[in-house]
N, C-alpha and C positions, 0 to 999 in steps of 0.2 A: 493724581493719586486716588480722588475720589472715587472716580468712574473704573480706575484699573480695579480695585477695592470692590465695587459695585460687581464688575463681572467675576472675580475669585468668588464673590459668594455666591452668584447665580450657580456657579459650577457646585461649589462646596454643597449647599441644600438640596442639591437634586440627583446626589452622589448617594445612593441606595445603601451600601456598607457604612455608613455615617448612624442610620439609621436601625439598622443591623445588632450595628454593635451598642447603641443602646439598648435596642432589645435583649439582646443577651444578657445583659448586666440586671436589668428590671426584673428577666425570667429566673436570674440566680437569685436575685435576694427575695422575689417572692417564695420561690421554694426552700429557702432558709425559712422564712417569718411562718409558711405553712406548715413545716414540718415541727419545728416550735408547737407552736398552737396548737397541732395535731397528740403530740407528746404533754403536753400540758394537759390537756382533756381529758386523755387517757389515765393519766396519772397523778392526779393531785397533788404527789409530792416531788414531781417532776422541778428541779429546782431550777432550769437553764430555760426554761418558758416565759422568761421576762425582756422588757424592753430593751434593759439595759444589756446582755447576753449577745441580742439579736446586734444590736450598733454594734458591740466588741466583732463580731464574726464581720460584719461590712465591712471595720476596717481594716482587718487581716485578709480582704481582697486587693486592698489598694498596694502593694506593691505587683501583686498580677496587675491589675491596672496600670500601673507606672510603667510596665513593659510592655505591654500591650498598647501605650498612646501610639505609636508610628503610624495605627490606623489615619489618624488627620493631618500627616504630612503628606501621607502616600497619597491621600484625596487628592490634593493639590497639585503634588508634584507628577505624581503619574506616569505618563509617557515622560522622563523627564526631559530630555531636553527639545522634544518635538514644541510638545509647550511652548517650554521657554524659549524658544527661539522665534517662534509665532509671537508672544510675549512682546519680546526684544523689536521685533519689526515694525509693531505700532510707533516706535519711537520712545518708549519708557525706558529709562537709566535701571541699569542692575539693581543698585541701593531701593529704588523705589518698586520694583518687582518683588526683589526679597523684603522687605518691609510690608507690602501690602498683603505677601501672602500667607506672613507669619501673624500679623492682627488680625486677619481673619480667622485663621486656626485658632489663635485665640479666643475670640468673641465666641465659635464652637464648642470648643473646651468647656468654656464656662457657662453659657448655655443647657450641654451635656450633664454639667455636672449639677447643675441647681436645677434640671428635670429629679435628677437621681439620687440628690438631696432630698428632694420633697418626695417622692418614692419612699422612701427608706423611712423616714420620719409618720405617712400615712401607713404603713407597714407597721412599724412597729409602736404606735399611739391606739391603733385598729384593731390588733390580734391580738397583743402579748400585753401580759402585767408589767403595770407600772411599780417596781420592785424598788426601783432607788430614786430620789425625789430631783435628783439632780442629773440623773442618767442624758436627759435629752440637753443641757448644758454642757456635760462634758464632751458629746459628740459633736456638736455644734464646736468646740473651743476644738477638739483632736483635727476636724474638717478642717478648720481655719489654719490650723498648724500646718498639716498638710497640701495645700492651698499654694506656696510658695514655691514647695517640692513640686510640685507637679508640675507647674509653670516652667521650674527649671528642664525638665526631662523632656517637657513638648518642644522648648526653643532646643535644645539640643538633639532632638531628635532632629527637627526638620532643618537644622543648621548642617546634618551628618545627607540629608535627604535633600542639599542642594547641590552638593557634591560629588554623593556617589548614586551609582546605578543602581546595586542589587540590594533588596531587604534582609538578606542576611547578611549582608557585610554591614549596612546600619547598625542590624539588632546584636552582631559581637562588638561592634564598637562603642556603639551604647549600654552594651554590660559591663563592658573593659572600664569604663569610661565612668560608671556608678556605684560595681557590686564592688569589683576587685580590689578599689583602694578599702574597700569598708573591711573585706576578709584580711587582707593582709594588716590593718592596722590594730583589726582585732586579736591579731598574735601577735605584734609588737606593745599592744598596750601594756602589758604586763612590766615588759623591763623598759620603758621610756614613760617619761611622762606625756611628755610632747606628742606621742604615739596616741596617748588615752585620751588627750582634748581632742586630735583632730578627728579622731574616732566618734566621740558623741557629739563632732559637727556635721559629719556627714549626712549628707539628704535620705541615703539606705537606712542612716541611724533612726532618723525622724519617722522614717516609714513605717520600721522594726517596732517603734517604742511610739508610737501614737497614743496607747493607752498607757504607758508607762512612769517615765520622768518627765513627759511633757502634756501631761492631760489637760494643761490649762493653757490659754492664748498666749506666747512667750513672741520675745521678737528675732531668737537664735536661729527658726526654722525661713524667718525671714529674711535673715542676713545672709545664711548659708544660700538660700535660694535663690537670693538676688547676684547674690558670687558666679553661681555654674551659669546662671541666666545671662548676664554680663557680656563674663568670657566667651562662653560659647556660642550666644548669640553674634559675638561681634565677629569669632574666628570664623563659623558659617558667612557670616556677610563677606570680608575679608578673602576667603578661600573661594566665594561664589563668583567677586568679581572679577576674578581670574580665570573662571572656567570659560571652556570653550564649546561654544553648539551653536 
């Protein structure tokens, strides 16, 4: 397991789009904190030229983010079954192929995100007023929230990315599969009750309301994210070792 592990990441690190697509994310929220700071300057009573502004706008990026994870399955999976079948020939069992390739998209992930963390945080400590004294608390607590959600959407992403070929058949099943129960439950919430809890459990809900009803470290976004991680992690595995290449 260790050494199959060892080469996933040699591959994963030196996969350019990995790299990429942090850059992109860095370049967006540095020209948020600049454009801030540029307006604040300008303006002294520019009132949106604060710390706490700048985090709220980062995290009304994170459900683009949440859709945009497939980039770290695709790393991996790639040619998919070319791979995996080179993979499969060393002698390594299914379970421990799809196991090894999902910890390491993980340890990515997180990695990824605690560069873009401390980004965001040197960004907006650096350029902008510190306007609410608790501002960098509450991002740090929304992040955390957030955190379990995302976990959830990478194992199900790459659970959908051991199975199938094309990126857009992933990327509509993975909307099916996150937005659509949230839209429809938000027009049943009204006349069911049962409608309106599983509604502020969902992952899309957690995403929507980062700064909302859950601005402080709760263990719901953990529950809910350990649920679609679970399941779907297990259906991926499950439906993986059935595939054929």
């Amino acid at each position: 397991m260790l050494n199959l592990m060892k080469s996933e990441q040699y591959r994963f690190v030196r996969t350019l789009s990995y790299y990429f697509t942090g850059l992109l994310y860095i370049l967006l929220m540095a020209g948020a904190a600049v454009v801030l700071y540029v307006f604040q300057q300008s303006d002294p009573g520019f009132r949106y030229g604060n710390e706490r502004f700048f985090y709220w706008n980062v995290l009304e990026m994170l459900p683009v983010v949440f859709v945009l994870l497939f980039t770290f399955p695709v790393i991996l999976m790639g040619d998919h079954k070319q791979i995996l079948k080179n993979t499969a020939a060393y002698g390594y069992s299914r379970p421990y192929i799809y196991i090894a390739k999902l910890l390491v998209i993980l340890a990515g992930f997180l990695l990824f995100a605690l560069v873009l963390t401390g980004v965001s945080v040197l960004l907006g400590a650096n350029l902008l007023v510190r306007s609410h004294e608790h501002a960098l608390a509450e991002y740090s607590s929304a992040l955390l929230n957030a955190l379990p959600v995302m976990i959830a959407g990478l194992t199900t992403y790459y659970g959908l990315a051991a199975v199938m070929k094309k990126n857009t058949q992933i990327i509509i099943a993975y909307v099916l599969i996150y937005f659509l129960p949230h839209y429809i439950l938000s027009a049943l919430q009204g006349r069911f009750s049962w409608a309106a809890w599983l509604y502020s459990h969902t992952p899309a809900y957690y995403l929507f309301n980062l700064y909302g009803d859950i601005s402080y470290a709760a263990w719901e976004p953990w529950a809910s994210g350990a649920i679609y991680t679970l399941v779907f992690g297990w259906l991926g595995l499950y439906l993986f070792k059935k595939e054929e290449f």
